[in-house]
C-alpha positions as CSV (number, residue, x, y, z in Angstrom):
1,X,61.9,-68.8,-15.9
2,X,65.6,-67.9,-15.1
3,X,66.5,-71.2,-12.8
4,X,67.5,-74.5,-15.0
5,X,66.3,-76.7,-11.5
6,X,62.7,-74.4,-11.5
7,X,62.1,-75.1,-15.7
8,X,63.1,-78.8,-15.3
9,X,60.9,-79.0,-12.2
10,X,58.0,-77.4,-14.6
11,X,58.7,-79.5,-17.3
12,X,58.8,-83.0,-15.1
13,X,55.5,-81.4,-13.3
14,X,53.2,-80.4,-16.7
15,X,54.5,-83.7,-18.5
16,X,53.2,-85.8,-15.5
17,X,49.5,-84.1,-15.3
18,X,49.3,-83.2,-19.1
19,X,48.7,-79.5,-19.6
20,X,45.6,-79.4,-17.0
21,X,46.2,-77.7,-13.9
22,X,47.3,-79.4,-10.6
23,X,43.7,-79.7,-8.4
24,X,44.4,-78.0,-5.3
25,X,44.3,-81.2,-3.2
26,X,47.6,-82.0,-4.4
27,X,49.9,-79.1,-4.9
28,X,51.9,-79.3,-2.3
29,X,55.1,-81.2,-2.9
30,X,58.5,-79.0,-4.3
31,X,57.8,-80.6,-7.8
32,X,53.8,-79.3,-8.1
33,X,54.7,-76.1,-6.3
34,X,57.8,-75.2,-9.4
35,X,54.8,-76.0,-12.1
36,X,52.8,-73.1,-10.5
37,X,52.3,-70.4,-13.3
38,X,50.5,-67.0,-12.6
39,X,51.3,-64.7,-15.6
40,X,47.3,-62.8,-15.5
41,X,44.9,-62.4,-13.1
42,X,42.9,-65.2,-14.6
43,X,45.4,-68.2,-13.5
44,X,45.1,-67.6,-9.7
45,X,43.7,-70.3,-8.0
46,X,44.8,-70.7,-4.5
47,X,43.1,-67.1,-3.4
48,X,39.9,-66.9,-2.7
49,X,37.6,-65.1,-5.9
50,X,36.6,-61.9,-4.1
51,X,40.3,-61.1,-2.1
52,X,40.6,-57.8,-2.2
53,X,44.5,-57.9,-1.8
54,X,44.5,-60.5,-5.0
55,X,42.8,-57.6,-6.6
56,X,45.1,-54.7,-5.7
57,X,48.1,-56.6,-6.4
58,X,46.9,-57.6,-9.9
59,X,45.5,-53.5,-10.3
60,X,48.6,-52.5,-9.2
61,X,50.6,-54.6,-11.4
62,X,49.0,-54.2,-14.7
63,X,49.5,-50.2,-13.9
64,X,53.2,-50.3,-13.7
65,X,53.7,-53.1,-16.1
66,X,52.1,-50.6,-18.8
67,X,54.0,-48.5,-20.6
68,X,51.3,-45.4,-21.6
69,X,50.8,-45.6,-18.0
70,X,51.6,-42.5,-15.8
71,X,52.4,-45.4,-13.3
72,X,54.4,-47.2,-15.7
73,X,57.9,-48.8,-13.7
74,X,61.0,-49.3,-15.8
75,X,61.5,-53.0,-15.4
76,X,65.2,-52.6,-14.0
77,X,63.6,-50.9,-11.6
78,X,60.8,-53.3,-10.6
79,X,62.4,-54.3,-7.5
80,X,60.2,-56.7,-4.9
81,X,61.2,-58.0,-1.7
82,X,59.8,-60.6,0.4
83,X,60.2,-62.2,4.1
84,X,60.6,-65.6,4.1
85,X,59.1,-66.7,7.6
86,X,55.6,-66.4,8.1
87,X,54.9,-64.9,4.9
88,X,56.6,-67.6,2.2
89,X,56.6,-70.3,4.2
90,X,55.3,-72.0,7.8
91,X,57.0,-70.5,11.2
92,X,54.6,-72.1,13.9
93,X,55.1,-76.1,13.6
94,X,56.5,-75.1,15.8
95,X,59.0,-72.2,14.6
96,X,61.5,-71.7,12.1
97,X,62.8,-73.7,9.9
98,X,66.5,-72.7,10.9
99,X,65.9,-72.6,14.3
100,X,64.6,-76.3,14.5
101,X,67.5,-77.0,12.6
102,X,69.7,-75.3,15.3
103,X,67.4,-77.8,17.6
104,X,68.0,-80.9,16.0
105,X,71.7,-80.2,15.5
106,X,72.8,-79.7,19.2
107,X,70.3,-81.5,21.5
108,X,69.2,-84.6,18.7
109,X,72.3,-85.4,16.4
110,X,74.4,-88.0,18.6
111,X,77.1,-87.1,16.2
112,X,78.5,-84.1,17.1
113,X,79.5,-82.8,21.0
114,X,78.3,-78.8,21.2
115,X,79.7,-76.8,24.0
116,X,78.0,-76.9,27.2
117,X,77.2,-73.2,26.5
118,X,75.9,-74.3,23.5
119,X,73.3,-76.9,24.7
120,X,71.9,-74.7,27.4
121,X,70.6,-72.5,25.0
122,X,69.1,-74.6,23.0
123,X,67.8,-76.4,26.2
124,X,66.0,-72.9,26.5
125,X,65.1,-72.5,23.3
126,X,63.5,-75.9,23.0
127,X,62.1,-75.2,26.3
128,X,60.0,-72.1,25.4
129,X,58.5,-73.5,22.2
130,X,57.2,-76.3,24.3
131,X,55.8,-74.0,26.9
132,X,55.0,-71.6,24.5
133,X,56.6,-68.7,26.0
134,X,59.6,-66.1,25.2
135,X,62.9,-67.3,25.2
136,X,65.2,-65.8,28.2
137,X,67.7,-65.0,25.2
138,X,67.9,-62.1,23.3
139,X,67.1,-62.8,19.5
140,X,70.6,-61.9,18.5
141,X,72.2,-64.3,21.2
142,X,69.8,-66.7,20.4
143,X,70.6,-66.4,16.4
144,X,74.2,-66.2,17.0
145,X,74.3,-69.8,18.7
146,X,72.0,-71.2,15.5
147,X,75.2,-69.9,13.2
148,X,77.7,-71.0,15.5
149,X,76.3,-74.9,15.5
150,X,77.4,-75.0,12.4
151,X,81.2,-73.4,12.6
152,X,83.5,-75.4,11.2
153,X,81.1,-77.6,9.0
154,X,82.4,-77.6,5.0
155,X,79.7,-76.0,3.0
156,X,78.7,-79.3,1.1
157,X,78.4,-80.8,4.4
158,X,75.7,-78.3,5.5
159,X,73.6,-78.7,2.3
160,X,73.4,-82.6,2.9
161,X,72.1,-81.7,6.4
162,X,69.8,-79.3,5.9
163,X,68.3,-81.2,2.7
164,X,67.8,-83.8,4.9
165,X,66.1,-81.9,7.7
166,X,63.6,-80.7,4.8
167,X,62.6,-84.5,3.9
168,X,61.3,-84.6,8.0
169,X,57.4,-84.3,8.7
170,X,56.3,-80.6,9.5
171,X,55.2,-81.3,13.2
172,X,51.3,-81.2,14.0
173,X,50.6,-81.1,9.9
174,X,49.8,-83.8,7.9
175,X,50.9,-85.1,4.6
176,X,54.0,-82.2,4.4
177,X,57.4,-82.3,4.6
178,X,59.1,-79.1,6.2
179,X,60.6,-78.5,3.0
180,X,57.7,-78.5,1.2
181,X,55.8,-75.5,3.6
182,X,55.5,-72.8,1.1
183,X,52.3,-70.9,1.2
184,X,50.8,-71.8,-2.0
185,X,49.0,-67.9,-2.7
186,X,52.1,-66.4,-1.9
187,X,54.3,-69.0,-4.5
188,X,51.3,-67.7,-6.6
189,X,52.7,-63.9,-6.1
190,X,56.0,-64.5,-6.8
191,X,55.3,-66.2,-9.9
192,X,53.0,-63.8,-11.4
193,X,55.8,-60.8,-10.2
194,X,58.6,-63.1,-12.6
195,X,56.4,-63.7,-15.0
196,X,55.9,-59.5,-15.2
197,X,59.6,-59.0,-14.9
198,X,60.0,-58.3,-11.5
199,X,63.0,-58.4,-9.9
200,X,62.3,-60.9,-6.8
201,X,64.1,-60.9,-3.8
202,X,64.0,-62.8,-0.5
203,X,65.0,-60.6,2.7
204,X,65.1,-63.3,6.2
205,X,66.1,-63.2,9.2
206,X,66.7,-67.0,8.4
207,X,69.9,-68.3,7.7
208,X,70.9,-67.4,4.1
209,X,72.3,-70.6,3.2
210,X,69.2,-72.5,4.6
211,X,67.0,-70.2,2.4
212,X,69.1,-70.6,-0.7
213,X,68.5,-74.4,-0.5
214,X,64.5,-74.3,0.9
215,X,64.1,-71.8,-2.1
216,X,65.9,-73.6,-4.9
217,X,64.0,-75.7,-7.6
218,X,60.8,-74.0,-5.8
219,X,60.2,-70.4,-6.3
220,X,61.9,-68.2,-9.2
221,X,64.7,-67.0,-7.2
222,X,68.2,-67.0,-8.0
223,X,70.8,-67.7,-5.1
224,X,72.2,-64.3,-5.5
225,X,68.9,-62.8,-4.7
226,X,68.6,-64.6,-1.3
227,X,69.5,-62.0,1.7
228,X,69.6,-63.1,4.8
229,X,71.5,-63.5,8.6
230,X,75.1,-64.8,7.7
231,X,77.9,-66.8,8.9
232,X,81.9,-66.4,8.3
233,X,82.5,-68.5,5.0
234,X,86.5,-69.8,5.9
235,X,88.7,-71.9,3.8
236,X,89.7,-75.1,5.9
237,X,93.1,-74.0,6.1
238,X,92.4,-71.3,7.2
239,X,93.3,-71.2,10.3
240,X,93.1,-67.9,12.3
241,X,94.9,-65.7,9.6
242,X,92.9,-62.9,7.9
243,X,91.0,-62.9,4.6
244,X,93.3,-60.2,4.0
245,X,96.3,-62.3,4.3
246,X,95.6,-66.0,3.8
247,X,95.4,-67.3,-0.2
248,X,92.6,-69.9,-1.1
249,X,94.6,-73.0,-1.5
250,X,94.5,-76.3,-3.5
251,X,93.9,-78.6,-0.7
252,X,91.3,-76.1,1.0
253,X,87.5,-76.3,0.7
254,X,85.0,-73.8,2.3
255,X,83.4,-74.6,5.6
256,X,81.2,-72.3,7.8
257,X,82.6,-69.8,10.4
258,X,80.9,-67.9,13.1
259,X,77.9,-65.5,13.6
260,X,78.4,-62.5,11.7
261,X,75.0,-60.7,11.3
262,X,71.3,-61.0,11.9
263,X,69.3,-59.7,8.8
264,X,66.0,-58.2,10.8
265,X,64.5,-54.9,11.4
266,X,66.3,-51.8,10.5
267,X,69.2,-54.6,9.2
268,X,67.0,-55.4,6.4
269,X,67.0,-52.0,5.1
270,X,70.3,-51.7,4.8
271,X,70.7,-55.1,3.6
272,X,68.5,-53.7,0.5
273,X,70.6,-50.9,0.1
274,X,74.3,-52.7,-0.3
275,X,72.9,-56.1,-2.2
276,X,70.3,-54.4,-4.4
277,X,70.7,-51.1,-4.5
278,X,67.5,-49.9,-5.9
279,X,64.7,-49.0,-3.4
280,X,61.7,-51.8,-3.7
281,X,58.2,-51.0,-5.1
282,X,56.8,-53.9,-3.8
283,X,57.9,-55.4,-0.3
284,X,55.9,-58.5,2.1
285,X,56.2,-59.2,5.4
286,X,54.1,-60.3,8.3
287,X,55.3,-58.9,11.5
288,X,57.2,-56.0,13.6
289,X,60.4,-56.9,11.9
290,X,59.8,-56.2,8.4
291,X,58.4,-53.2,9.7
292,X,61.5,-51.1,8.5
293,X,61.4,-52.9,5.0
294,X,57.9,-52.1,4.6
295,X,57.9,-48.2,5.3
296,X,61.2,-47.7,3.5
297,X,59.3,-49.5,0.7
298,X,56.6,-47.0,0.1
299,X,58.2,-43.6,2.0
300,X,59.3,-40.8,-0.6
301,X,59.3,-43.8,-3.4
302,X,59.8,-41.7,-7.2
303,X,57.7,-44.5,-8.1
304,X,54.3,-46.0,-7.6
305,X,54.5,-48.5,-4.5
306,X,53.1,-50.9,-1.6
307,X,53.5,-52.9,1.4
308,X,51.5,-56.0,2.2
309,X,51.8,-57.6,5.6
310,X,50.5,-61.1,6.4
311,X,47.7,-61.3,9.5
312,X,48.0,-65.1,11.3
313,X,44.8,-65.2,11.5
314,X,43.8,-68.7,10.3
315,X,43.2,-71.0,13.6
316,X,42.0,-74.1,11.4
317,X,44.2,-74.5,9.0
318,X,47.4,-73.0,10.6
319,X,48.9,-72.0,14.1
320,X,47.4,-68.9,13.8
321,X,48.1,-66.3,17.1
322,X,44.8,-63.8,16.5
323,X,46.5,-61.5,19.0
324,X,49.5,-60.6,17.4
325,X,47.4,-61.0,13.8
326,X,45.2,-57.9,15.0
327,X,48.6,-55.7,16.6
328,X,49.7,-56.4,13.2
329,X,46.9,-55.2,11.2
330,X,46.8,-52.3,13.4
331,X,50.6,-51.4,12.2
332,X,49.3,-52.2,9.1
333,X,46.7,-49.1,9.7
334,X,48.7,-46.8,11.2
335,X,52.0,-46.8,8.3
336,X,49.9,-47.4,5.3
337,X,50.5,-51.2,4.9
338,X,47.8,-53.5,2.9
339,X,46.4,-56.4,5.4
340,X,46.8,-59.8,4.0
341,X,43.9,-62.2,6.4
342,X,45.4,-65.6,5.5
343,X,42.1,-66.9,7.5
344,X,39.7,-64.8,4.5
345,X,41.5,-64.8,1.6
346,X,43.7,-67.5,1.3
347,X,41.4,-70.3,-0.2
348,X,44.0,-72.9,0.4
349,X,47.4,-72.8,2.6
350,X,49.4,-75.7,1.2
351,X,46.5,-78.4,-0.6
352,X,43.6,-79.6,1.1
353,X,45.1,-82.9,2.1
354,X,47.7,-80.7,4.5
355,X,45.2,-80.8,8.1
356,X,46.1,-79.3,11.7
357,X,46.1,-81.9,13.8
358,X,47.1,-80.4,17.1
């Protein structure tokens, strides 16, 4: 693979357990999840034999991977984008990752003093997880007070703290850290796509930097093929004077500024269009938000594509919601999309010693 951390991870992972493959009871940490290698159809093991979506993917695949193909995809031009939330990785123990974050930094961390602005919202926000209802804040206030927590932090700062909110317990799971809650089919999916010469891309509404660091050593991804919501990045120095005007110094380091976009809905789209450039083939998602990545994906596309979205249907091994799992398979109906029934065809989640405890 591309990423020194994800073949040193491989290495460390195959040189522990010999050249046998990790039993699905114990792939769940960072480490077992980088030795994951899908490169055929034959070395899936975390879908279940007779998924239908495993199957299209792989049809679909060795189609455009094959050059006497009329389907046959350039591989500069083999572009796939994924969520992150809800379709790489856990959103309901309770939420997101970067909005527990947001959590922990203003109401828990007896080290810093946030505005009294600041704390109400995440008062609220705290407030309708527990009592499982919306928040009274719009999504971009609410993501524009997650970003701002973090104004003024340098940018080695932030990695400490977020890599140590990974090493905490995944709430109402066992045996998993929260920076270890990949789904371990979909880690399968991007794998096999690298391992075909896909280029893989990450499109959140998560904080990029949060991603970046969740993502590294893990999944095939380069940092530069991360997209997501984004802060001001400010040298310390800084001050209030344009980037325009002010000149990175020697005594300056770079620290976080404030809000500056929320990557969802149609802002994914043209997300895609100024980072990547090409229009995707492939694109996952698993809800109303990536609805605009998904039907850009496979409307008037020169080239052979699809859309999978992920259904929450799974009540025993995940927080699964079966009401907004069957609006989204009806979306998935109406615009074409391939339904992906974690509940059906996911054979594991993240290893059989993760259990729901709550």
């Amino acid at each position: 693979m591309k990423k020194y951390s994800f073949m040193i991870a491989l290495c460390a992972a195959l040189l522990m357990g010999g050249m046998q493959p990790l039993p699905v009871s114990q792939a769940a940490s960072r480490q077992e999840m980088a030795a994951i290698q899908v490169v055929q159809a034959k070395d899936f093991r975390y879908w279940t034999a007779d998924s239908p979506v495993k199957a299209a993917l792989v049809q679909y695949v060795e189609k455009v991977i094959d050059r006497k193909s009329p389907d046959f995809i350039p591989a500069a031009d083999r572009v796939a984008v994924f969520d992150m939330d809800g379709t790489l990785m856990c959103e309901t123990a309770p939420s997101y990752f970067d909005s527990l974050l947001y959590q922990k930094r203003v109401l828990d961390d007896g080290s810093w003093q946030p505005s009294a602005d600041m704390r109400a919202a995440a008062v609220e926000s705290r407030s309708a997880l527990q009592q499982k209802r919306h928040s009274r804040m719009g999504e971009e206030e609410e993501e524009a007070y997650q970003m701002n927590a973090f104004d003024g932090m340098p940018l080695s700062e932030y990695r400490t703290y977020v890599k140590k909110f990974m090493q905490e317990p995944e709430q109402g799971l066992t045996h998993l850290k929260r920076g270890e809650a990949f789904y371990l089919p979909m880690v399968e999916v991007v794998s096999y796509l690298a391992a075909n010469d896909f280029k893989v891309y990450i499109v959140s509404a998560c904080d990029r930097m949060a991603v970046r660091l969740l993502v590294d050593g893990v999944l095939p991804i380069e940092p530069e093929h991360i997209i997501g919501s984004d802060a001001w990045v400010r040298a310390s120095n800084q001050g209030d004077a344009s980037g325009v005007d002010y000149v990175y110094g020697k005594n300056d380091v770079l620290v976080r500024g404030k809000y500056l976009q929320e990557t969802v809905a149609m802002n994914k789209v043209s997300a895609i269009a100024r980072e990547i450039g090409r229009q995707p083939v492939l694109a996952f998602g698993n809800s109303g938000g990536d609805a605009s990545m998904l039907n850009y994906t496979i409307q008037n596309n020169k080239y052979k594509s699809a859309s999978f979205v992920l259904l929450c249907d799974d009540l025993e091994r995940e927080f699964g919601n079966l009401k907004k799992a069957q609006k989204v398979k009806a979306s998935a109906e109406k615009n074409g999309w391939i339904p992906v029934s974690m509940k059906d065809e996911f054979k594991t989640i993240y290893g059989d010693r993760v259990k729901k405890v709550r």
